[in-house]
C-alpha positions as CSV (number, residue, x, y, z in Angstrom):
1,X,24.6,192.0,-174.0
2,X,22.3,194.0,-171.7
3,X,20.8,195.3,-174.3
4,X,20.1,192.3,-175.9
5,X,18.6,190.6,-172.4
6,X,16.0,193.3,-172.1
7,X,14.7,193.3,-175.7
8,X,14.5,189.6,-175.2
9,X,12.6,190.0,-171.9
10,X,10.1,192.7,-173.3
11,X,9.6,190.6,-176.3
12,X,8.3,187.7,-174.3
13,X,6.3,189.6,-171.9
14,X,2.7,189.4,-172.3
15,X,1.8,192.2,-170.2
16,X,1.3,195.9,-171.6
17,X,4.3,198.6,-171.3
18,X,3.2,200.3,-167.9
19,X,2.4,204.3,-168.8
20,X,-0.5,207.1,-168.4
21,X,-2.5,205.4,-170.8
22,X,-2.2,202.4,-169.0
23,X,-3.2,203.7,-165.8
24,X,-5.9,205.3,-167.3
25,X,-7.3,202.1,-168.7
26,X,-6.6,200.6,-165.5
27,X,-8.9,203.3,-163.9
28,X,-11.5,202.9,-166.3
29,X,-11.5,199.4,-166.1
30,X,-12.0,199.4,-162.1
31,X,-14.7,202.1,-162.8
32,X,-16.3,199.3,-165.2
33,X,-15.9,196.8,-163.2
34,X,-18.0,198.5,-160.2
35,X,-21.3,199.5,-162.5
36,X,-21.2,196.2,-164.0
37,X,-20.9,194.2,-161.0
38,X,-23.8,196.1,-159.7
39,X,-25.6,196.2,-162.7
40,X,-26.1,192.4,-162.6
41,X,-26.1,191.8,-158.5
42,X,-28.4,194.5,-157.6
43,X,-30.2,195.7,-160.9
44,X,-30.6,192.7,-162.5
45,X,-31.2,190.9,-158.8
46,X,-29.0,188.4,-159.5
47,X,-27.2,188.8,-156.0
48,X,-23.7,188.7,-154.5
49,X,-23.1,184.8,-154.2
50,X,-24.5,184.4,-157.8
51,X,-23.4,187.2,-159.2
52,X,-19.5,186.2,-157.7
53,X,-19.9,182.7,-159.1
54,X,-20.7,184.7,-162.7
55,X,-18.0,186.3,-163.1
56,X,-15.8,184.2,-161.3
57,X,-16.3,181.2,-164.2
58,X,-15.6,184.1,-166.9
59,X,-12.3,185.0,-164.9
60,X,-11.1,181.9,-164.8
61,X,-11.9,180.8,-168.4
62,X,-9.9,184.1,-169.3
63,X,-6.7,183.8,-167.1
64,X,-6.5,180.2,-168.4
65,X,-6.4,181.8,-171.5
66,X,-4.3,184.6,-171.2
67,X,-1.7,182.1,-169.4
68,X,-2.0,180.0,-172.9
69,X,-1.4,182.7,-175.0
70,X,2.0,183.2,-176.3
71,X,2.4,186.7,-176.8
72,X,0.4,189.8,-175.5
73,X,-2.9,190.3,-176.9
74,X,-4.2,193.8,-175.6
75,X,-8.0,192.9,-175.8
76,X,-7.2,189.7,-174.1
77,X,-5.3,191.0,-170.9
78,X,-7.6,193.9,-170.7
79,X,-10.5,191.6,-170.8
80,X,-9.2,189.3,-167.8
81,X,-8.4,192.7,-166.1
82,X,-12.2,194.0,-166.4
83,X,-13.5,190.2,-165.2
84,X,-11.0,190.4,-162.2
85,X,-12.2,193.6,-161.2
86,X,-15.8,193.1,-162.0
87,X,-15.8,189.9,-159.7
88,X,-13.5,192.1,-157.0
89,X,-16.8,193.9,-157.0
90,X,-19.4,191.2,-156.2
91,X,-16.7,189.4,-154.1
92,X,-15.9,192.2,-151.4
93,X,-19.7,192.8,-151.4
94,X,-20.5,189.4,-150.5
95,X,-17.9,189.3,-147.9
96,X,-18.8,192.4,-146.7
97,X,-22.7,192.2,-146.8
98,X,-23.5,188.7,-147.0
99,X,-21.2,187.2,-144.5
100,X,-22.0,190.0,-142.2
101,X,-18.6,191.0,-141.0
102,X,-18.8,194.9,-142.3
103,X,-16.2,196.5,-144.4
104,X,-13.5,196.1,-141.4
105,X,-13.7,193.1,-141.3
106,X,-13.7,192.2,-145.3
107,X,-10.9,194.5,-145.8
108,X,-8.9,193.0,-143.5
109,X,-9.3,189.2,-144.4
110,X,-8.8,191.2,-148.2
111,X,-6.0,192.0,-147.0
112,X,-4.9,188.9,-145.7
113,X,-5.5,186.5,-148.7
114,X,-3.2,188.9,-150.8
115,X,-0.1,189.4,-148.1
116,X,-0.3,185.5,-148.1
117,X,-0.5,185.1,-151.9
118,X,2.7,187.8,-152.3
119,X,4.9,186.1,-149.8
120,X,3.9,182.9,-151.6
121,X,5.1,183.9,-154.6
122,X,8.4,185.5,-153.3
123,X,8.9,182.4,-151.3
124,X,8.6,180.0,-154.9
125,X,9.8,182.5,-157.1
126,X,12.3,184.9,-155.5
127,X,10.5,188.3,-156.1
128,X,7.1,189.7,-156.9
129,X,8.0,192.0,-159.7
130,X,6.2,190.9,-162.4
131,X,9.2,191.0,-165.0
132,X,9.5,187.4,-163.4
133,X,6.5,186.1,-164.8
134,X,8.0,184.1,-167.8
135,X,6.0,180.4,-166.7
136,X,2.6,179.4,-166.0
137,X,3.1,179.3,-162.0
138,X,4.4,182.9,-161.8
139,X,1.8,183.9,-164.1
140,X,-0.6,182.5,-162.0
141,X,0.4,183.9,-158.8
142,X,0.7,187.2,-160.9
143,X,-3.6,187.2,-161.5
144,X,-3.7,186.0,-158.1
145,X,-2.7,188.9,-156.6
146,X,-4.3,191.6,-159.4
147,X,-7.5,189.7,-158.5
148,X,-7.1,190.3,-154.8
149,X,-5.9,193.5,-154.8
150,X,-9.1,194.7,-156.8
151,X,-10.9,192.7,-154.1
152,X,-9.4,194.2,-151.3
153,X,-9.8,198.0,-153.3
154,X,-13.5,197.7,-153.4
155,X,-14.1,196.8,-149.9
156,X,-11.0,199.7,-148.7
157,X,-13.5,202.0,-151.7
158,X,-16.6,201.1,-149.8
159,X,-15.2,201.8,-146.0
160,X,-13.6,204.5,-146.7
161,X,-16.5,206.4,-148.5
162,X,-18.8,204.9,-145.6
163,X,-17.1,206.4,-142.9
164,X,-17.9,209.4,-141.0
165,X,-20.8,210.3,-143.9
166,X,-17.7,211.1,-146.3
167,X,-19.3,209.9,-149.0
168,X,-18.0,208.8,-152.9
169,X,-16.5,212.1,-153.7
170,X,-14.4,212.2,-150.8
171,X,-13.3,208.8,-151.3
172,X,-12.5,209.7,-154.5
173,X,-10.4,212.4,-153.9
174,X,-8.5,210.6,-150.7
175,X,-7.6,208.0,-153.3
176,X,-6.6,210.1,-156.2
177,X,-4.1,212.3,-153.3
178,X,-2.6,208.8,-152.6
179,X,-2.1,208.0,-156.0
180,X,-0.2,211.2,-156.5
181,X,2.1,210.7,-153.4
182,X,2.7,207.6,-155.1
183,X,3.6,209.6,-158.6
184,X,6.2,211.9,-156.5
185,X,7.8,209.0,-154.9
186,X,8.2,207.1,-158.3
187,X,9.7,210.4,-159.6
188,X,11.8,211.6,-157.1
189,X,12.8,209.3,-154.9
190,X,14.3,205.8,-155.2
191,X,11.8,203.9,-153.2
192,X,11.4,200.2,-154.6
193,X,9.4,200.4,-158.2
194,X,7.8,197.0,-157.4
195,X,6.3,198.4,-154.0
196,X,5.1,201.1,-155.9
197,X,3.8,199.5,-158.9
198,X,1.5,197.2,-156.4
199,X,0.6,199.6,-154.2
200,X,-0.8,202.3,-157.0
201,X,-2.3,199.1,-158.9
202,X,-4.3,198.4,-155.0
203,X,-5.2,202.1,-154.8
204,X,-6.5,202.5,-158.2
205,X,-9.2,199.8,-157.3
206,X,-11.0,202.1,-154.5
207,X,-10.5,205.1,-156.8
208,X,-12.7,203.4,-159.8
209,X,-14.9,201.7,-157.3
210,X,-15.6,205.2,-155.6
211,X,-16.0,206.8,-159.0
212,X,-18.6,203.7,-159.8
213,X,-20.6,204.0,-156.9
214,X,-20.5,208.0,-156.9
215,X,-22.1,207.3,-160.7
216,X,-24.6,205.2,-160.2
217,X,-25.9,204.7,-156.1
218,X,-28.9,207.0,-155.2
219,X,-28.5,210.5,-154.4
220,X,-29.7,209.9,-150.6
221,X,-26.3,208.1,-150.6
222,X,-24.2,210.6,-152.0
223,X,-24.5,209.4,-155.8
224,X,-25.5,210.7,-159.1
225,X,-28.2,208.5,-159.2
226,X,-27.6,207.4,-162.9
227,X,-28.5,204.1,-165.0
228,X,-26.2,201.3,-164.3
229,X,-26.2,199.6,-167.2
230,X,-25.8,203.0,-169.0
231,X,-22.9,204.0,-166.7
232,X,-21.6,200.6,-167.7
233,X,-21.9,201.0,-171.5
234,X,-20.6,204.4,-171.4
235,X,-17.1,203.5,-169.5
236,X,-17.1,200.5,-171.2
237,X,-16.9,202.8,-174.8
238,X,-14.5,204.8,-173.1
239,X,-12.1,201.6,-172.7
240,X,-12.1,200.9,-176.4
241,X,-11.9,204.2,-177.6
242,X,-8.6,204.5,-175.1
243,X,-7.2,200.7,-176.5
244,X,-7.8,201.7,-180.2
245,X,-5.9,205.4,-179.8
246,X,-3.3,204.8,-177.1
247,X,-0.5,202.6,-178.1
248,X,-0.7,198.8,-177.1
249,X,2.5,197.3,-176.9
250,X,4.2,194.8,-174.7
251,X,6.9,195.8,-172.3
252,X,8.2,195.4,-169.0
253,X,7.0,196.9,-165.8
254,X,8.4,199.3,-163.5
255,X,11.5,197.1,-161.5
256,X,14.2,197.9,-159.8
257,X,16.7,200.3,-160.1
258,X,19.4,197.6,-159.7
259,X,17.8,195.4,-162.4
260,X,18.2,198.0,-165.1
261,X,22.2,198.9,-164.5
262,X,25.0,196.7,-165.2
């Protein structure tokens, strides 16, 4: 009978089986998501407010999408994943920069927006694993939060590399660190798997963003100085490459111990 309950769960799901590969897409997409976002807001001048309105539209049109879809279509979820984090970019820097309140203070409303969206959606639905998200309202709350948490990871990215002259590299490597406290605890203790799973899914957003900045700002600034647009082309090849050799299949997230014994 259990047996039978998860196959039917997994079968349904429409998000990918969480592993390595997946993590690494997940990097790659956040690092994709900081060139392009600055690719069209700063090289292309577009701006923050227009550039957040961009790729805004392009998120929404592909969450409404991905909630319509049946089953789970890889280029689909990854897509609304790299439009998410490409408009986390633009969106933190717009709060950050054009509303004048500095990274504090953007990473702290950040922060705010998604504690209120996750209690939200344990209030309605009881839990914020995402092995819940079986209807449209769960599903929505579910890129709610992804879309805030790669918000709030840019601006965290962006402080963190900005203060005391630490610069990209340092961020980088304070964020990779957490990730791999985060590993340890998955693997050796038995500390909730849906705290985890969000709080490595937050952290990877600084870590790309990081990586994306130390790629393409000026070298005054601690960067590499490189094209955005090529930076952006590059990961984005990288991403395919990944989804065409490393296994796409639908499957449950990390949850509970409790949920998988009975």
């Amino acid at each position: 009978m259990q047996d039978s309950t998860k196959s039917a769960l997994v079968s349904g799901s429409k998000v990918p089986e969480v592993t390595l590969g997946f993590w690494i897409i997940k990097i790659a997409a956040t690092t994709l998501g900081e060139t392009g976002g600055d690719t069209v807001t700063m090289t292309l001048n577009w701006g923050y407010l227009a550039g957040t309105c961009l790729f805004l539209a392009a998120m929404v049109i592909l969450v409404a999408a991905q909630i319509r879809a049946q089953r789970f279509h890889p280029a689909l979820y990854w897509a609304t994943i790299v439009a998410s984090t490409t408009f986390g970019t633009t969106m933190a820097d717009f709060a950050d920069r054009s509303l004048g309140i500095g990274y504090p203070g953007g990473s702290t409303l950040l922060l705010t927006c998604l504690v209120l969206v996750l209690g939200l959606w344990y209030r309605k639905e009881g839990t914020i694993s995402v092995n819940s998200v079986s209807t449209p309202r769960a599903e929505a709350f579910y890129w709610g939060a992804i879309t805030l948490s790669q918000t709030l990871g840019t601006a965290i990215g962006d402080w963190i590399a900005d203060i005391g002259d630490m610069g990209y590299r340092g961020g980088a490597l304070i964020f990779a660190a957490g990730l791999a406290v985060i590993a340890a605890l998955y693997f050796w203790t038995r500390v909730s798997r849906v705290t985890l799973f969000w709080t490595a899914f937050i952290l990877t957003r600084p870590l790309g963003a990081t990586v994306g900045d130390f790629l393409d700002k000026p070298l005054d600034h601690g960067g590499l100085a490189l094209s955005r647009p090529l930076a952006s082309a590059v990961i984005a090849t990288f991403m395919v490459v990944c989804l065409l050799l490393i296994p796409q299949r639908a499957g449950q997230h990390p949850g509970e111990p409790a949920q998988e014994t009975g």
